[in-house]
N, C-alpha and C positions, 0 to 999 in steps of 0.2 A: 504494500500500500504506500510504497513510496515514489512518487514520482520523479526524475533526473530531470527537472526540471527549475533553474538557476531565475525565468521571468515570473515567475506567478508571486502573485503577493497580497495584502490586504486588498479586498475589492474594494474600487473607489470611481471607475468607471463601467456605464452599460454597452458591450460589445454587440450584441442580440439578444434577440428574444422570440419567444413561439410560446403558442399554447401545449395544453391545456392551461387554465388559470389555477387549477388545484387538482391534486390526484382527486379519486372517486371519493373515498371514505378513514374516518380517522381508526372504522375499527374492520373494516374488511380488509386484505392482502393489500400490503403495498403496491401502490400501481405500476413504479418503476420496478422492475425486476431485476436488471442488469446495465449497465454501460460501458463501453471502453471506444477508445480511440485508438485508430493507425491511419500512417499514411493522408493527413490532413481530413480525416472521414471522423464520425462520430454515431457510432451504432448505440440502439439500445431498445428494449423489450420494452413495452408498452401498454397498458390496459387502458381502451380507447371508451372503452365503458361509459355508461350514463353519469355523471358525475354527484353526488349526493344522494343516489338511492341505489341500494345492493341486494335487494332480495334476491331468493334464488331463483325467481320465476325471469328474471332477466339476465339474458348471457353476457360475460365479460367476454371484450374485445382484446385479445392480445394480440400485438402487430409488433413485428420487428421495425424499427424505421431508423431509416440512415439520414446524414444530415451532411452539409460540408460544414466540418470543426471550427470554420473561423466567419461564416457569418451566417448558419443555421436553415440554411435554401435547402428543403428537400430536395433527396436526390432519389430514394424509391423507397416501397415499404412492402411487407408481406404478411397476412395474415397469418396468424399460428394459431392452431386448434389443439384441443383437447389439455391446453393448457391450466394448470393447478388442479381445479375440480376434486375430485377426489382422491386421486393420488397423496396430495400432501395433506389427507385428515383432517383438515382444517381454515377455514376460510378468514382468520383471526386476523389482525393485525400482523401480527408476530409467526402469520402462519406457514410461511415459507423456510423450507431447508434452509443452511448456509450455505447448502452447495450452490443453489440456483444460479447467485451473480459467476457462480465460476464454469456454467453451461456457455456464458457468451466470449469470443477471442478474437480479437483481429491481428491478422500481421501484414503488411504491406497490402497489396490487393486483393485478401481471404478472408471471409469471415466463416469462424465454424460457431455453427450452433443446429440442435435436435428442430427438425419441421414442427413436432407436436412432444408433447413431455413422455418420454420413455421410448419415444424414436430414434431412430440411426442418427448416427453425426451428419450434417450436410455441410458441405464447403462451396461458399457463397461467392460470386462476383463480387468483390466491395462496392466496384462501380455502377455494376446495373442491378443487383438483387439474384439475379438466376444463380439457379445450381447448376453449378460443375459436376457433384463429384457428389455420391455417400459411401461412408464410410462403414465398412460391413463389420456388422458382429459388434455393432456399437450400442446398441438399444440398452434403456435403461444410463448414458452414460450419468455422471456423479460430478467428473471434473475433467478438464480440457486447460494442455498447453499449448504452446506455441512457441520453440526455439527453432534458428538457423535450419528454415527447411522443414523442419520435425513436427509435427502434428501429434499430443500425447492425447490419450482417452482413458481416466480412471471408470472404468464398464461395470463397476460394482463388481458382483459375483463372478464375472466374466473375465475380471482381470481389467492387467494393462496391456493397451495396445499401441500402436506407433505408426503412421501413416504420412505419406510425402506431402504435405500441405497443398503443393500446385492443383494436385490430380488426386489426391485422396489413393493413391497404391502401398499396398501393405507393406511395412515394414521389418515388424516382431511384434511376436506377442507372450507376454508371461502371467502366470496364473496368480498371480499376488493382488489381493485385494486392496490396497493400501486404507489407511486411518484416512478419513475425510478430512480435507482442508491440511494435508502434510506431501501433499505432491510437489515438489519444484524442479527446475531444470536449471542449468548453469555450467558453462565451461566446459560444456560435450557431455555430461553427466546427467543422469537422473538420480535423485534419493526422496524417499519417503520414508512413513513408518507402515509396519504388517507387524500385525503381532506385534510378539515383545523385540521387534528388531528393526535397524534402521539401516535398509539397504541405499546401495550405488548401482547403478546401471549404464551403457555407455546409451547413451542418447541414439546414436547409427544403427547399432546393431542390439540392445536389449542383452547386453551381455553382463555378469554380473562382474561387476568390479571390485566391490567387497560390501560384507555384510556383519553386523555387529549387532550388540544384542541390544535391546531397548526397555522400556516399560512398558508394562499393561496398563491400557484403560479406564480398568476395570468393568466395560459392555462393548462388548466386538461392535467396532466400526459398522458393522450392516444393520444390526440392532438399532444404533442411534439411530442413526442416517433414515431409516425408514420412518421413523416419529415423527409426530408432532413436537415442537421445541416444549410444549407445554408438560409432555408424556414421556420425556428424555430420563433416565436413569440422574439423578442428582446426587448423589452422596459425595462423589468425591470426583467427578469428570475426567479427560486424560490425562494422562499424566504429563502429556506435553500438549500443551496448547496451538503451539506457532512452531512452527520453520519453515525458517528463510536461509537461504543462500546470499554468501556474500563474498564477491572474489573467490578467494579458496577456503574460507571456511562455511563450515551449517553453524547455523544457531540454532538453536530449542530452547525452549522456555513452558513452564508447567510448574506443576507441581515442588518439582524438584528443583526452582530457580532458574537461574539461567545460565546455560554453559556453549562451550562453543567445541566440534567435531572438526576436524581436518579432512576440505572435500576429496583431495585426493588419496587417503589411506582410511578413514573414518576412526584414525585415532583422537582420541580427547587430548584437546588443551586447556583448556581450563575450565573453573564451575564459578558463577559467584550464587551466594544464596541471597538471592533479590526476589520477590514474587513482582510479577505484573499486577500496576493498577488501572483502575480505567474500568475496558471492556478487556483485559486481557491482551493487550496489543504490544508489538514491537515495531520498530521503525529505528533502519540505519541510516543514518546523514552524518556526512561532516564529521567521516571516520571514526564514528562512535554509535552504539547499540542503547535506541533509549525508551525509558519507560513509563509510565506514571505512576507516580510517588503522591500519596493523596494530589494539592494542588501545585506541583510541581514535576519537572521532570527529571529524570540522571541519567545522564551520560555517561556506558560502560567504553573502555577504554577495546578494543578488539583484535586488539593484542594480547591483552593481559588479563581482561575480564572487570580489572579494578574499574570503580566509582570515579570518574574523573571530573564531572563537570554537572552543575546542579542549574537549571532555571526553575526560578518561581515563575509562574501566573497567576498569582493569587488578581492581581489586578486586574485580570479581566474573565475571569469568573461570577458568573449572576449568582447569586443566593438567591434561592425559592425553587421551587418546581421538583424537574429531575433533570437529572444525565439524558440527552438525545436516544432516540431509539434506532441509532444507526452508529459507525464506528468511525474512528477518527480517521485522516489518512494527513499523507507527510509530502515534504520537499527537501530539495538539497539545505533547505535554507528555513522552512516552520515543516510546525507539529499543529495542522488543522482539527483543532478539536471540535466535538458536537455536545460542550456542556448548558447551554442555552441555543444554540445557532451553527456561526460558523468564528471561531475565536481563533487568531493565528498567532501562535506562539514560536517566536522568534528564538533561534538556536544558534543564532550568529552573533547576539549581543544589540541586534535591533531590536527597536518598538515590538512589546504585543500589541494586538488592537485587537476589540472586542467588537463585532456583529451582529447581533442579536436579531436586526433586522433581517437576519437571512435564515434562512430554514431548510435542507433537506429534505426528501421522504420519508417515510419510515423502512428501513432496514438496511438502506443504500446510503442516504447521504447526498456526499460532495465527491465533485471527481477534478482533481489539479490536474492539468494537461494540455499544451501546446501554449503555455506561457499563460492562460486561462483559469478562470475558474467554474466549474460548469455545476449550476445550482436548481436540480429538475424541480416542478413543482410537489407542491406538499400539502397534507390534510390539516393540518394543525390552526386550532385556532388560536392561540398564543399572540400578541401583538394586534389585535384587529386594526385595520387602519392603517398599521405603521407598515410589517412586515410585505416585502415587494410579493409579490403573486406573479405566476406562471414559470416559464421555464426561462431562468437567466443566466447569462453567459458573461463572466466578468473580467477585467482588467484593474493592474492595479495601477496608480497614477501612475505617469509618464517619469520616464528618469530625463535626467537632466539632459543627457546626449538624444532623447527624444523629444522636448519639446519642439512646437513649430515654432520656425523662424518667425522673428518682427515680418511684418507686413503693414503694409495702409492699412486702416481697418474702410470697412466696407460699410457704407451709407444704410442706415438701418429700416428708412423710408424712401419706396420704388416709389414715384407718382407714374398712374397713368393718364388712357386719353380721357377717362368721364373727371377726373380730380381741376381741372379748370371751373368747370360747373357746379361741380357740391361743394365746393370748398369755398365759393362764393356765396356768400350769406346774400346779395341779392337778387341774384339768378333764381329764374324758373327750373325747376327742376320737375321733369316730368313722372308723375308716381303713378301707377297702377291703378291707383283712385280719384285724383285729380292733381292739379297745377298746384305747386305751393312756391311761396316766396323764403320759405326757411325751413331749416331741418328739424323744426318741434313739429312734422304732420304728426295729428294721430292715428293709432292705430286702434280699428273699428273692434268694439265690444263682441263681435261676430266675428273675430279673424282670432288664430293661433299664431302668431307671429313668433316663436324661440321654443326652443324645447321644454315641453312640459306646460306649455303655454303661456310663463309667466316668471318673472325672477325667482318666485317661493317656488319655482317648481311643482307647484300644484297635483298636474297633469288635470285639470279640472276648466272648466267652463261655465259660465252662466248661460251662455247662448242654449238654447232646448233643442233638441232633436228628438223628433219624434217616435215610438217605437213600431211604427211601421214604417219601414222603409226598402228598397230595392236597389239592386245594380243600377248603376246609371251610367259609369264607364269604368275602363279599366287600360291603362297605362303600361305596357311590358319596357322595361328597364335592364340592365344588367346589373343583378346582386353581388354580394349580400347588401340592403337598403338601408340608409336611415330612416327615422319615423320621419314625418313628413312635419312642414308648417306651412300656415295658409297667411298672407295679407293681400286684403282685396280682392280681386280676382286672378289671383295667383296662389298654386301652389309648389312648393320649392321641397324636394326631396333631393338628397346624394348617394350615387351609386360608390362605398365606400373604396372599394378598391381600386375603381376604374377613376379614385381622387375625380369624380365629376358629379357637378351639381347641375342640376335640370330646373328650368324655370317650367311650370306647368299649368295651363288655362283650365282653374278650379271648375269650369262648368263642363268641360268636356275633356279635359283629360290632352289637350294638342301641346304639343315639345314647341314652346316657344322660344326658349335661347337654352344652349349650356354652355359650361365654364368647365375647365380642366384645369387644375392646379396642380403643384409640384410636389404632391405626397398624399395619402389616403387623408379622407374627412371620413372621421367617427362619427360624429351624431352633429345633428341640423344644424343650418345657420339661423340666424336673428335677422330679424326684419324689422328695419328701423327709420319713418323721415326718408323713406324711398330707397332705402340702400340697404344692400345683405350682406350682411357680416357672417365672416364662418373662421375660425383655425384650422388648422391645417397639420399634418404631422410631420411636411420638413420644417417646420419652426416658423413658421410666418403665421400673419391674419391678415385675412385679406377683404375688400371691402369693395363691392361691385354695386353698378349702377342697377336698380331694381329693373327701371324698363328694360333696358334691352343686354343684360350682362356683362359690362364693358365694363375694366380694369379700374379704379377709381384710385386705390393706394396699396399698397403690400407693406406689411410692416412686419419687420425679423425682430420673433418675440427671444428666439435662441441668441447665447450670447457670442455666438462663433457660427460659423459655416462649416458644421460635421456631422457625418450622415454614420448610421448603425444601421442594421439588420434587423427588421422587427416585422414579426409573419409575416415571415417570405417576401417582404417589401423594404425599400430604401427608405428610411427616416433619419429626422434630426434627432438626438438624445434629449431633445427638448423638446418636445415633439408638445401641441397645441390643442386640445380638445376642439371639434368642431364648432360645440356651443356656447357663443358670446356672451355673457351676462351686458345687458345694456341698465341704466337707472338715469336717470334724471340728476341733476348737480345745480343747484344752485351757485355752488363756487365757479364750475364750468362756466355756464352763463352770466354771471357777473365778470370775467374774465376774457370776455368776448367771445367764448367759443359756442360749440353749440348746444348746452348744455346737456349734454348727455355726455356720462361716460361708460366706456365701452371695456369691461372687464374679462382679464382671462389669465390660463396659467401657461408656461410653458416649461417641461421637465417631465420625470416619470416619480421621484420619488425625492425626498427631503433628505436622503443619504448617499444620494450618486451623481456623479457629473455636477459638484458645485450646488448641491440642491432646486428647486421649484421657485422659477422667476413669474412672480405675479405684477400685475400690470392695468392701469386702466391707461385706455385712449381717447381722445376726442373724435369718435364715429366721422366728424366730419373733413379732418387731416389727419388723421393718423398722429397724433404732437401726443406724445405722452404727458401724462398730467398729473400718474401716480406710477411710480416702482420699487418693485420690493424681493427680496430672497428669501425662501426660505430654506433655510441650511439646518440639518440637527447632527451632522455627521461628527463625532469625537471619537478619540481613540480609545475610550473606556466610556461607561455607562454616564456622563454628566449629568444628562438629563434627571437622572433618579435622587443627585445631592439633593439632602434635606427637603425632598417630597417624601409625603406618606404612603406612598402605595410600594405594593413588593414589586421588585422590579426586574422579578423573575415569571412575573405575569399580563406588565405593561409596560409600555414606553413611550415618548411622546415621539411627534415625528407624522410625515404622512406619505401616503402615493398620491400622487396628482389625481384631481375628479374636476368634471364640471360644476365649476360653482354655483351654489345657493345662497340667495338674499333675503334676511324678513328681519323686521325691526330696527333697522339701521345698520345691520352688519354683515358681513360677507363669512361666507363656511366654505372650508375645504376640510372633509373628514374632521380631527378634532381641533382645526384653527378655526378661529375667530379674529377676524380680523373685521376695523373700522373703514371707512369709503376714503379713507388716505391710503391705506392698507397699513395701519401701525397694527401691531398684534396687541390682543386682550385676553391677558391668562383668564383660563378657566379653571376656576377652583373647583378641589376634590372633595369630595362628599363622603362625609365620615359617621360612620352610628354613633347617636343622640345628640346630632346636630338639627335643632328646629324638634318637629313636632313629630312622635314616634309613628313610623310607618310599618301599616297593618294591609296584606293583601286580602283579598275575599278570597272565603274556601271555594277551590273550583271540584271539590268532591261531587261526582255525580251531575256536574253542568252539562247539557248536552252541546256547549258547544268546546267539548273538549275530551280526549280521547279518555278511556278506562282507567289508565294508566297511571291515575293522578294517586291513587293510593300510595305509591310507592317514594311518594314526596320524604316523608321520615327519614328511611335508612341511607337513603341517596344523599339526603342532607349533610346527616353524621358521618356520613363513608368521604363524603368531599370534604367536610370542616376539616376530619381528621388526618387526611391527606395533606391539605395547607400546612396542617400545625405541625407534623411530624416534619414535613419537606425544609420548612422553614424556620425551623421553631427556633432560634437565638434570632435572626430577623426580625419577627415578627414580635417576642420580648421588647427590641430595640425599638420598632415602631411605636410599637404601645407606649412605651417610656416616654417617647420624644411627641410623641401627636394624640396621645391619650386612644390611639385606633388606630388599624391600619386600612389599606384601600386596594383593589386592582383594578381600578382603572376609570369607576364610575364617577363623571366630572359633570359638572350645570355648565352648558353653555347657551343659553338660549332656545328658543321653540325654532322648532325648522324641521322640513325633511333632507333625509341621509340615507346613508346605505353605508353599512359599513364594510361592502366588497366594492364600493365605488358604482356609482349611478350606470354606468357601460358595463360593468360586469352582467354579463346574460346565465352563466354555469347555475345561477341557482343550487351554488354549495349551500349544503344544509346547515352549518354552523355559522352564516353568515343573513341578513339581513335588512329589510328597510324599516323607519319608523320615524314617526311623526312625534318629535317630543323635544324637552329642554333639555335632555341629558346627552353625553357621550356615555354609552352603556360599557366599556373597558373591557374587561373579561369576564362576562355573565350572558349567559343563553338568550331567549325571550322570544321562543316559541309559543307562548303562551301570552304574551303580552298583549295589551291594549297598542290599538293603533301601529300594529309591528304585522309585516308578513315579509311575503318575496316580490311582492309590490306593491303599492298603496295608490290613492288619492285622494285631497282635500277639498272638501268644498270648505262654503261656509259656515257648516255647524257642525259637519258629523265625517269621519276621518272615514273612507273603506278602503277595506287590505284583504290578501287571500294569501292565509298562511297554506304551507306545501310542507308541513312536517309538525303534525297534531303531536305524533308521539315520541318516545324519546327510551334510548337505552342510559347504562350509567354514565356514557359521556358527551352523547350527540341527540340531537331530536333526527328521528325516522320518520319516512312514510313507504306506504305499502299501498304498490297503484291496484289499481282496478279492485276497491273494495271498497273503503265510505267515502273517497272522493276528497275533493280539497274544500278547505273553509272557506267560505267570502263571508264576509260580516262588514258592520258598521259598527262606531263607534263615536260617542260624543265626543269633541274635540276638545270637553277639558275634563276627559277617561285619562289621566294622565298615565304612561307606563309609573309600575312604582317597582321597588327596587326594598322589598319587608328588611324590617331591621333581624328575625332572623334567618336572614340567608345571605345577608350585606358579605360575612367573609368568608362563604363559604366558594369556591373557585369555581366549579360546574353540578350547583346545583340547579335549582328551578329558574335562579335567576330573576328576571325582571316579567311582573304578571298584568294585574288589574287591580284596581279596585272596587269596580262597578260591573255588568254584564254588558255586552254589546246592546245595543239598541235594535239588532237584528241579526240573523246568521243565516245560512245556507249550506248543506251540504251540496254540493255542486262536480257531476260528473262530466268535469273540462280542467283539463291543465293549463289556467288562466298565465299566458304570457302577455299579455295587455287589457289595459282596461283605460277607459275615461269614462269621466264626468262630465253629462251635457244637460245641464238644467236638470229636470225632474228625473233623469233616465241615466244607469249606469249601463254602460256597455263595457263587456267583457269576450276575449277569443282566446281561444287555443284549439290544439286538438283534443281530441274526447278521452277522456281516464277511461283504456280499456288494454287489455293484454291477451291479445291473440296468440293461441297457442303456438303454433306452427308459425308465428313470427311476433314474439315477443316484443321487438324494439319498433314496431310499423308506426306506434300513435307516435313514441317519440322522434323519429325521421321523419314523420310527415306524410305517409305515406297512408294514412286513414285519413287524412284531411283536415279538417278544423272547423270549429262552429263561429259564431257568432251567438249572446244570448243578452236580450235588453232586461235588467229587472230594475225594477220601480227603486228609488233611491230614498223611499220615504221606509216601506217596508219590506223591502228586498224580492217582492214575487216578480217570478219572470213573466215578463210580459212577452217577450218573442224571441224566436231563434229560428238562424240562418245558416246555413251551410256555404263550408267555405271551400276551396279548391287546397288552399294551402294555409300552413297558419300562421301568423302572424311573425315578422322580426320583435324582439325584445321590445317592449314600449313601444311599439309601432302601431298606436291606436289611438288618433285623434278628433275631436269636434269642430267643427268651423262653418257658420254660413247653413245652419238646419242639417249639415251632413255630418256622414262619417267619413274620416280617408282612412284605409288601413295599407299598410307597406306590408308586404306578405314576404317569407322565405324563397322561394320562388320568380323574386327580383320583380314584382308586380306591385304596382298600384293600385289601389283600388277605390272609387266613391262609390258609396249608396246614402240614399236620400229619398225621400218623399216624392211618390210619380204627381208629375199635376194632371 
């Protein structure tokens, strides 16, 4: 697990990125099964699965998929069948072999790995996926090398075998079953352990070289290997843990310390009695054999076996939680630990730094390689908000011999041909709706002009649409689509990938202008005073004349001209959410501009690339008029000096979202900031601060699953988890703040999402809700005004939770049975947050205190919904699970409804059938209709026949 790799280093810049945004689940098999890299490629095993729900009535998807190593462009993929299932006993977290990660191997242009689990070996084209070559008498194999040419296959029962890597032609083969995870190669040699004995073999010919005697066990290698980790024999494990090869000597390490074999005689040279701490791990660097020593490491000398050389880390170590569920790995130069994240501990005498923001999968980890750091996604809810999402590929800042040279710096505002005209405060500028002499038009009570319809994000409308209505036209586009926004008689959708925005004639659906820009648009532009604003993801905003889509100004919100790899497309590392926040400014217009300003972010996260540059403009030139960073990046945990929460459960910091506005201030995840953009701490919220909070018993409520009984021992089982994980911590908190906290903070009423307003994966541990709080690390499946998406009107909040029930760590759901929640809720049903379960870490978390105002069990996987006056509208495709094709509702492939229910008492008044169903929030009101953007890259209006 050590990489020869002299560039990797703390992550501080984003190289690429790809989906998914999070493995499937935090308690099914980890999704990543395996990784490695050759030859500039980057393989690895994959569960393409539904993400947040794992019953067994739905099949995981395992696919091998190749990448190129340095800017993440697929290059092919292959499905793999009859993968995990039964074979590994168990579908647990933790329920894969060890062997698994060591099934996959690349060396130059060959990848060897089983087509399905207990299959022959296959030797894979790196470059195009096709097999070459399998390897016979492989089934069932256990572990696979790969030296100069040599193809190794630990076959269980069957032995080892030895095949030409190019062509897979047989080699040798010997009858020695070896100890799992003690196979290595080196220096023309093979050695593992069999039995009580640790042979040499010559790598060419399977010849024995020499053989010495070793230790038992204590439960033959076949025994374990076929268990579940959980069903493993425990008493005393093997007696040697690890070997590695190193030059010319083996190391072991077990039971009996750690000592070192001579590879070419398999005579002993020395023993030190050291145990392994950690997970058991060894790693050679930097001419020394090292281990972990509670928070510290030592350095054996390999030579001589002696202690030579000690680092602490105590510095960057979180206190709280636990040890990672996956294993450290190493470089020439740190020791990447998983004691919160990703912590690199310097063995040269440099800086530790501490990560937290960064997370692993479960059983895998992190993989350092090709100067990189490759960090797949993860289930973990730990950090919400903070922690980056998906699958990231990292770099650590540039050395000095790589910075880029001085240059001019480049003009941050392009003017184009319409910027004469609107930038003229007494120019006619032609709108959509009529002539105006200045950029305060309004925008009609009937129009959706910004996402969501509204700075608060609403998703809501007063305009009423009726609940009869019909097709009236339909638009085909190239997907995947933004949700649509309407001003005047125009509506403006972006085909995301194809970076183009389509100007669209609201009554009929006819392509009146588009615009193509220099990077994908995520979600809608704003329509404002005749002009549409939208960001962009090579770092610009850019600002087009409504009539007829003409260039008006480009403004580079990035603070440099530098493009990254992010799915499978060219972006800036500051890449620009589509959607503008526009507001009104007094200051503006007394200043001569045009009073509005025009807000947005550009960056991916408050820990990379310099952090998240926030920004307002004057819609009307582009003249900045507010800027700001947000930076949390330190080399150790600062953020947690003298706050009260553990900080082994929270941390401040954010990834970039589309901003929301209500009451005077601007939200990005847990920032608040004012219309200058200065930042406003949000204070943490501590038990028996104010007035004691009591939830209502939801024992036996029907708008909530059976399951609630179980609220008690879950409580006790998680308080006593905190306290035991943490307990001299959590002592100290107490001491210093009379209580401790994780994460729950007041910042004002608004809607949020704590996976980010664009996250569509609908992971189950994540969330939207309409409240004053930042919820931290507490659940709220059960919450008022919380589901996997919401909207506000003016009295009554409605959301449709997707995960009623919940095991000891996650809320569940289980399709094609009671369906998904829709309810309402009075808008001051506040989430509450009971005093006792305030420090309990994943208990019930955040509930009610009141009943909905209405509920529905409803059979549709609601991925959009608005509010149009009297009438909710909601679509998805239908909650049902067809045997003979399990995953059809969710690809779309059963189609999708439409269903209007009353907004007063939630009965459905009518329902439609849809051809496809709906993009994420791709369902809005404007003008008596509906528009809905479908997966399917279609437009769609229905509306009232006259």
């Amino acid at each position: 697990a050590v990489a020869q790799d002299t560039e990797v280093g703390p992550p501080r810049r984003g190289r690429w990125v790809c989906g998914p945004l999070w493995t499937r689940s935090h308690e099914f098999t980890s999704s990543l099964a395996a990784m490695v890299s050759a030859a500039g490629r980057l393989f690895y095993l994959f569960d393409e699965g539904l993400t947040g729900v794992t019953p067994a009535s739905l099949p995981e998807r395992w696919t091998l998929i190749a990448r190129d190593a340095f800017n993440g462009v697929p290059l092919w993929k292959r499905p793999i069948g009859d993968w995990r299932g039964a074979r590994w006993k168990s579908a647990s977290l933790r329920g894969a072999p060890p062997s698994v990660p060591r099934l996959l191997v690349a060396e130059g242009d060959r990848v060897f790995f089983p087509l399905t689990l207990g299959a022959p070996v296959s030797i894979f084209d790196a470059a195009t996926g096709n097999v070459l070559a399998t390897c016979q008498d492989t089934d069932g194999a256990q572990e696979l090398r790969c030296l100069d040419g040599v193809l190794l296959v630990h076959a269980g029962k069957s032995g080892l075998l030895a095949f030409e890597a190019a062509g897979g032609k047989p080699l040798w083969h010997v009858k020695d079953n070896p100890q799992p995870q003690t196979l290595a190669a080196h220096g023309g040699k093979v050695v593992y352990l069999v039995g009580p004995a640790l042979a040499c073999l010559d790598l060419k010919t399977g010849k024995e070289v020499w053989k010495t005697a070793g230790e038992s066990s204590g439960e033959t290698p076949a025994k374990a290997e076929g268990k579940a980790p959980e069903k493993r024999k425990a008493a005393k494990g093997p007696a040697v843990s690890v070997l590695l090869v190193h030059d010319d000597r083996i190391l072991l390490a077990g039971r009996g310390g750690l000592r070192a074999v001579s590879l070419d005689t398999g005579r002993p040279l020395w023993t030190a009695k050291a145990g392994l701490g950690g997970r058991g791990e060894l790693f050679v660097a930097q001419g020394q054999a090292w281990r972990w020593e509670g928070r510290q490491f030592v350095g054996h000398d390999l030579a001589t076996g002696d202690a030579k050389t000690t680092v602490n880390a105590d510095d960057v170590f979180t206190p709280g939680h636990h040890l990672r569920c996956y294993q450290s790995k190493a470089t020439e130069n740190y020791i990447i630990t998983p004691w919160r994240g990703v912590e690199f501990v310097s063995i040269t005498g440099a800086e530790h730094t501490q990560n937290d923001w960064l997370r692993g999968p479960c059983t895998y980890g992190v993989m350092p390689s090709n100067g990189l750091l490759y960090v797949p996604p993860n289930p973990c809810f730990c950090y919400p908000g903070a922690k980056v999402t998906g699958f990231n590929v990292l770099a650590p800042a540039p050395a000095a011999r790589d910075a880029p040279k001085a240059r001019t710096p480049e003009p941050r505002l392009t003017r184009g041909p319409a910027f004469p005209e609107i930038s003229n405060p007494k120019s006619q500028i032609p709108n959509p709706k009529s002539e105006i002499s200045n950029l305060k038009s309004e925008i009609s009570d009937a129009d959706w002009p910004t996402y969501r319809h509204d700075a608060r994000r609403t998703g809501a409308t007063a305009d009423d649409v009726p609940a009869g209505i019909a097709p009236m036209w339909t638009a085909t586009l190239r997907g995947p689509l933004t949700p649509p926004v309407v001003a005047g008689d125009r509506v403006y959708v972006a085909a995301k990938d194809e970076h183009t925005l389509y100007a669209l004639g609201a009554a009929d659906g006819a392509r009146i202008w588009q615009f193509t820009a220099g990077g994908r648009i995520d979600s809608p532009p704003t329509a404002c005073a005749g002009l549409i604003l939208f960001g962009c993801a090579d770092g610009h905003v850019y600002c087009l004349r409504a009539q007829d889509g003409a260039l008006a100004w480009r403004f580079r919100a990035a603070p440099s001209q530098e493009l990254i790899c992010a799915f499978g497309q060219l972006e800036s590392p500051w890449r620009v959410h589509g959607s503008i926040l526009v507001r009104e400014s007094a200051e503006a217009s007394r200043k001569g501009g045009s009073g509005l300003v025009a807000y947005g972010t550009a960056g991916r996260s408050t820990y990379l690339d310099g952090g998240v540059r926030v920004f307002g403009l004057d819609p009307k030139t582009g003249k900045v008029l507010h800027e700001a960073t947000l930076d949390t990046w330190a080399r150790t945990r600062e953020d947690a000096v003298g706050k009260p929460f553990v900080p082994g459960y929270h941390m401040e910091g954010a990834f970039s979202d589309v901003l929301v506005s209500e009451g005077g201030y601007l939200y990005m995840g847990q920032y608040k900031l004012d219309l200058k953009l200065a930042r406003h701490e949000a204070p943490y919220v501590l038990p028996g601060q104010g007035e004691k909070v009591e939830a209502m018993d939801l024992t036996g409520q029907p708008f909530v699953s059976a399951d609630v009984a179980k609220t008690q021992p879950l409580e006790v089982h998680q308080r006593q988890w905190l306290e035991n994980a943490a307990r001299p911590l959590v002592a100290e908190l107490r001491q210093q703040h009379g209580a401790f906290n994780i994460g729950h903070r007041r910042m004002g009423l608004r809607v949020f999402s704590t996976a980010g307003f664009l996250d569509d994966s609908w992971y189950n541990r994540t969330y939207w809700m309409y409240s004053t709080s930042w919820p931290g690390y507490y659940l709220a499946h059960r919450a008022a005004k919380t589901g996997q998406l919401l909207v506000v009107g003016p009295e009554k909040t409605y959301a449709v939770q997707a995960y009623p029930d919940r095991n000891l760590q996650s809320p569940l759901f289980t399709p094609g049975e009671k369906g998904y929640l829709l309810f309402a809720d009075a808008n001051d049903n506040e989430p509450v947050l009971s005093d006792e379960t305030r420090e309990t870490t994943k208990g019930w978390g955040f509930t009610r205190q009141a009943p909905p105002v209405w509920h529905q069990w409803v059979p549709v996987r609601i991925r959009a919904m608005v509010l149009a006056g009297r009438h909710l509208f909601v679509a998805g495709p239908p909650d049902v699970v067809d045997p003979a094709d399990p995953m059809a509702a969710f690809d779309g492939r059963k189609g999708a409804v439409l269903h209007v229910h009353s907004a007063t008492d939630g009965k459905r008044l009518a329902e439609y059938p849809l051809e496809a169903p709906p993009v994420f929030d791709g369902l809005i009101a404007a003008g008596g209709k509906v528009f809905i953007a479908t997966t399917d890259g279609r437009l769609l209006c229905m509306g009232q026949q006259k």
